[in-house]
Each structure stands twice: as C-alpha cells, then as structure tokens.
C-alpha positions as CSV (number, residue, x, y, z in Angstrom):
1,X,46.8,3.7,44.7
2,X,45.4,6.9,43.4
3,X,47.9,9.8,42.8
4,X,46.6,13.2,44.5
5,X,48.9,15.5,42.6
6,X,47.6,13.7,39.5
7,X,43.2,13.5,39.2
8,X,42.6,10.2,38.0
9,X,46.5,9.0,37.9
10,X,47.7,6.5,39.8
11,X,51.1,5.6,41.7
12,X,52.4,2.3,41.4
13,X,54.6,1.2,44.1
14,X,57.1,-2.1,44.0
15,X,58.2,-4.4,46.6
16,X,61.5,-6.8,45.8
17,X,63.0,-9.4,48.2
18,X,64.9,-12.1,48.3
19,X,63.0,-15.4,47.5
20,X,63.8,-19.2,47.8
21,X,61.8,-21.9,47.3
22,X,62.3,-25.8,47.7
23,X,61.1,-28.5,46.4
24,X,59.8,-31.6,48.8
25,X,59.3,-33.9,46.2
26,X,55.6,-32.9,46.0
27,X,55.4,-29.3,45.8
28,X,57.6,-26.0,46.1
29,X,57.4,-24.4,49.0
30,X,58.8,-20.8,50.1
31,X,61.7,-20.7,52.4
32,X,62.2,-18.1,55.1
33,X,65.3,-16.3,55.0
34,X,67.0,-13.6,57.3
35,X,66.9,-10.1,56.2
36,X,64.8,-11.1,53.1
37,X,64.0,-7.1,52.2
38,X,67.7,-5.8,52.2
39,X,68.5,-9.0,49.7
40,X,68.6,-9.8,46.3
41,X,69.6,-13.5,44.9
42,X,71.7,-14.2,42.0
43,X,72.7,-18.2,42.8
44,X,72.7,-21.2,44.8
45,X,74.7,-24.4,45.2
46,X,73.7,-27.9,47.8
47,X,76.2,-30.0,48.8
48,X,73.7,-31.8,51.2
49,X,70.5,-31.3,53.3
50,X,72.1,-29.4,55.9
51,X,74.8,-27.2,53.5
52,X,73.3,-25.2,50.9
53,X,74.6,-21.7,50.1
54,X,73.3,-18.7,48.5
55,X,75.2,-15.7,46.9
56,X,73.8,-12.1,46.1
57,X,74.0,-8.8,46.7
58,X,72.5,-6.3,49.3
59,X,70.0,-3.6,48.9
60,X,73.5,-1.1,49.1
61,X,74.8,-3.4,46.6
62,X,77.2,-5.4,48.6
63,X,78.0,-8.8,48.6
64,X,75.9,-11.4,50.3
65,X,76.3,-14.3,51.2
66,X,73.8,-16.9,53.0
67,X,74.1,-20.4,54.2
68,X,71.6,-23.1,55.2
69,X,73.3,-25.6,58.1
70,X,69.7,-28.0,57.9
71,X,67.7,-25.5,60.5
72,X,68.1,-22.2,59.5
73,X,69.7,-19.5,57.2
74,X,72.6,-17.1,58.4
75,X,74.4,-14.1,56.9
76,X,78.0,-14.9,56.5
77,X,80.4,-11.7,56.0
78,X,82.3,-11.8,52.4
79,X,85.7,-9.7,52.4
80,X,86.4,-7.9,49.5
81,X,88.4,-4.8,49.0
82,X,85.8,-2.8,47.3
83,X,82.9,0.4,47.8
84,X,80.3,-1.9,45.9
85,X,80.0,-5.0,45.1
86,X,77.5,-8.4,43.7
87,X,78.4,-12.1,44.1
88,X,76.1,-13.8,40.7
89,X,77.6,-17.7,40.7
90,X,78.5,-20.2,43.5
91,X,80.3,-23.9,42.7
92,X,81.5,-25.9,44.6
93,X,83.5,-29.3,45.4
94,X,82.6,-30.3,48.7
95,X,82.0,-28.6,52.1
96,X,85.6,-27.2,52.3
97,X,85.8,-26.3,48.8
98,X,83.4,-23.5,47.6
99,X,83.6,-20.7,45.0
100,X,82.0,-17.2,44.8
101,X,82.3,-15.2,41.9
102,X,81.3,-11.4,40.7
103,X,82.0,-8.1,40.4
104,X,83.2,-5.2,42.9
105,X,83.1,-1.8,42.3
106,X,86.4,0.4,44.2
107,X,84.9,3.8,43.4
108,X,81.6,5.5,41.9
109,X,83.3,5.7,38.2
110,X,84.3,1.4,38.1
111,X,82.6,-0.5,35.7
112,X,83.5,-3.0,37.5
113,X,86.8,-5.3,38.2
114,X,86.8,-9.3,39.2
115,X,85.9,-10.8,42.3
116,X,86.4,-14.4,43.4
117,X,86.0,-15.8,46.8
118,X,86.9,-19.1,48.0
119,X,85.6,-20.9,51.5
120,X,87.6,-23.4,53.0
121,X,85.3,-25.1,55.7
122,X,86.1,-22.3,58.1
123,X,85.4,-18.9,56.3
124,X,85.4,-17.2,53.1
125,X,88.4,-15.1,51.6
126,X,89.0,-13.1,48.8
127,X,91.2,-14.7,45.8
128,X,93.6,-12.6,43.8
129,X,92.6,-11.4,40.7
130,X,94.3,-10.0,38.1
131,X,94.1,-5.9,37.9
132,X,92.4,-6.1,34.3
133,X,90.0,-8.6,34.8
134,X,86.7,-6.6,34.5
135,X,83.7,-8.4,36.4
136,X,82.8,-12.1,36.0
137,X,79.8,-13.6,34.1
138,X,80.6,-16.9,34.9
139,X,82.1,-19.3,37.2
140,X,83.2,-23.2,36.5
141,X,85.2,-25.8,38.3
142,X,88.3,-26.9,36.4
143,X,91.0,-29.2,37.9
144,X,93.1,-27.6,40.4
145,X,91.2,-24.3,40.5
146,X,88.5,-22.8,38.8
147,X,87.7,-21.0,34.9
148,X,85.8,-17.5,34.9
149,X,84.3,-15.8,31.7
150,X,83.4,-11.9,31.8
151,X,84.6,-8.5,30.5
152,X,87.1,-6.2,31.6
153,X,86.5,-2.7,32.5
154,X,86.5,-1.3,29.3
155,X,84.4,-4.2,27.6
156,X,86.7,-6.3,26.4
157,X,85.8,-10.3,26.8
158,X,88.4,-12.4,28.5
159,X,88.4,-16.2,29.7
160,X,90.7,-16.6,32.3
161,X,91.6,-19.9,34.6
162,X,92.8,-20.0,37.8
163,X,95.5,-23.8,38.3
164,X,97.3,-24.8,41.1
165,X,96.8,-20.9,42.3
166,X,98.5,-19.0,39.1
167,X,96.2,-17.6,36.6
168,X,96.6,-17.7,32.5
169,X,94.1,-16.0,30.2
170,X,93.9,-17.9,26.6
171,X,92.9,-15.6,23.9
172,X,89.6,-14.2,22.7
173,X,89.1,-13.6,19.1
174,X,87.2,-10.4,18.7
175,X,83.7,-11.4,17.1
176,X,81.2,-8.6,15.7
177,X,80.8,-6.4,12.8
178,X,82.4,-3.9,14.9
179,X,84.7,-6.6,17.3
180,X,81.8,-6.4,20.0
181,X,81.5,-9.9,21.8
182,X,79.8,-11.3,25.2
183,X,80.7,-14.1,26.3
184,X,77.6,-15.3,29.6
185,X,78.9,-18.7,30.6
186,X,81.9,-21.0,30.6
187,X,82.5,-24.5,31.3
188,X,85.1,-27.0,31.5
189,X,85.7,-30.0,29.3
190,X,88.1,-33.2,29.0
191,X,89.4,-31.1,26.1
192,X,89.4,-27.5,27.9
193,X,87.1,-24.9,28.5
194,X,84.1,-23.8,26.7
195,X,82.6,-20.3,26.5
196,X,79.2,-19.4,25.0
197,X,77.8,-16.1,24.6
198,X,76.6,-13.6,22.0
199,X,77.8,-10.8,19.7
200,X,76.1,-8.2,17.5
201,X,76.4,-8.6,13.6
202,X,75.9,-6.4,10.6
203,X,72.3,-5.6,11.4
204,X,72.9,-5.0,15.1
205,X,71.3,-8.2,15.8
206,X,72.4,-10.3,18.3
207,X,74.2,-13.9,17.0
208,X,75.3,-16.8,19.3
209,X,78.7,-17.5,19.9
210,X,80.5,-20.7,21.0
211,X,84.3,-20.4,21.6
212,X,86.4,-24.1,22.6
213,X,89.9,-24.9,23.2
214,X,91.1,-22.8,25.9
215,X,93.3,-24.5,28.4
C-alpha cells in the first residue's frame, strides 16, 4: 500500500499464523486450527489418526500447546514457572508418554533456562531441570527418560540425559578457534547419544560438528 508520509513510498505490512497442513495420500491440504493468529508452530508428533500434538509458542511468547483427538484441535494449558516462554520439539512413546521441550524466560534479562514437559495420558507437567541448563535445541527419546542438547545461559553447549528421573550431563569438548560450539540436534544410539551441530573456525566460518559417546 502507498505510504502518505512518504510520495511514492510504500508500506509493507505482514501477516504470520500458525499453519498445518496434512497429507491425504493425494494432496496436502490446510488444516484449521484454533486461535491460528495468536500462534506460531515449532513441532509436531502422531501417535495415530485421532492423537497428534503440536508444540509452539504464543503471539506473547508463551508456550503452546495443541492437540488433535480425530475431530478437532484444542489448546491445552502447559505449566511452567516462567514470564516467557517457547516449546520447539515434541517425542513421544505412546498416548501416555509424551515429551515437550524448550526454553522459558523468568525475567526480561534471561537468555533463557531449560524447559521440559512430560504428559502422562491425563495432563501435562513441568519436569525438573537443572538450574544451569540454558534452553533446549533438541529433544530425543533414550531408555528410561529422554536426552536434550542446547546451551546454557551464558552460551556454553551441554548434553544432558534425563534416566529413570535423575539427570547426568557427559562432557562437551569446547570446539572453535575461540571454544565457540552449537550443538542443534541429539539423538540416541545402541552405543549412546549423538549430538550434531556447528562451530565457527579460524575464518569465522561455520564447520560441522558431530560429537558420539555420551551415555
């Protein structure tokens, strides 16, 4: 549209919503959901036609949770003990036995600490973490719990896994000219985790990174 204050300028205006889209075996088709303008998506996870879930975050950045029971979607409140917040990976076992993991925010100043929710067939509820865990990249099953991969606060990379409710963190070599690594993803393997990720070298140029062995 043309800008008055501004002969001959223009002003471009945005619009951003949540979207989802399935496919029928044909063709993809766009999904309806609740509440789609106050949304924004980061990840989803089916268990079956009628128990699909969706994480996120809200237009006041808080996280957002939606599920699908084979009808329609619902919002389904998220506790966490934060001002801000973003759920950005879902996994999940079976219908009792989901995870939700993030980052919340307890004042303006936080990077950002850990957050991990679990749902247990009935509702959702926020899991321990420990106080330096900075927020979560990534989210991964691993027997008797789970396996997250993110930064703390002050930048730091950490892989941390969560057994049998009791968390242990194996060590992360720095990587870097200057120590500066990111590790994006995790997953679990018969012979432990693996994290991949990035970090910058001499000539400030990003190099991948693939760190095994962490149990």
């Amino acid at each position: 549209m043309s800008n008055p204050d501004k002969p001959g300028g223009t002003i471009q205006e945005t619009h951003a919503e949540a979207m989802l889209q399935h496919w029928d075996g044909e063709a993809w088709h766009l999904v309806p959901v609740p509440d789609a303008t106050s949304l924004w998506t980061y990840s989803v996870t089916a268990l079956a036609n009628d128990d699909v879930w969706v994480s996120g975050y809200t237009v006041d950045d808080r996280p957002a949770m939606l599920h699908y029971d084979g009808s329609s979607w619902s919002r389904v409140p998220v506790p966490y003990d934060g001002v801000n917040g973003e759920l950005t990976d879902l996994e999940a076992r079976g219908p009792n036995d989901v995870w939700a993991a993030g980052r919340k925010l307890v004042d303006d100043e936080d990077p950002g600490h850990a957050l991990l929710a679990h749902w247990d067939g009935r509702s959702w509820k926020q899991v321990p973490t420990p106080a330096d865990a900075g927020r979560v990249n990534d989210l991964t099953l691993a027997p008797a719990g789970v396996a997250v991969a993110g930064e703390q606060p002050d930048g730091t990379p950490y892989v941390m896994r969560l057994r049998h409710g009791r968390w242990s963190q194996p060590s992360v070599p720095p990587g870097g000219a200057d120590g500066s690594r990111y590790l994006t993803s995790v997953a679990w393997t018969p012979r432990g985790l693996t994290a991949v990720g990035y970090e910058e070298g001499a000539t400030g140029l990003p190099t991948p990174s693939l760190l095994t062995g962490g149990r």
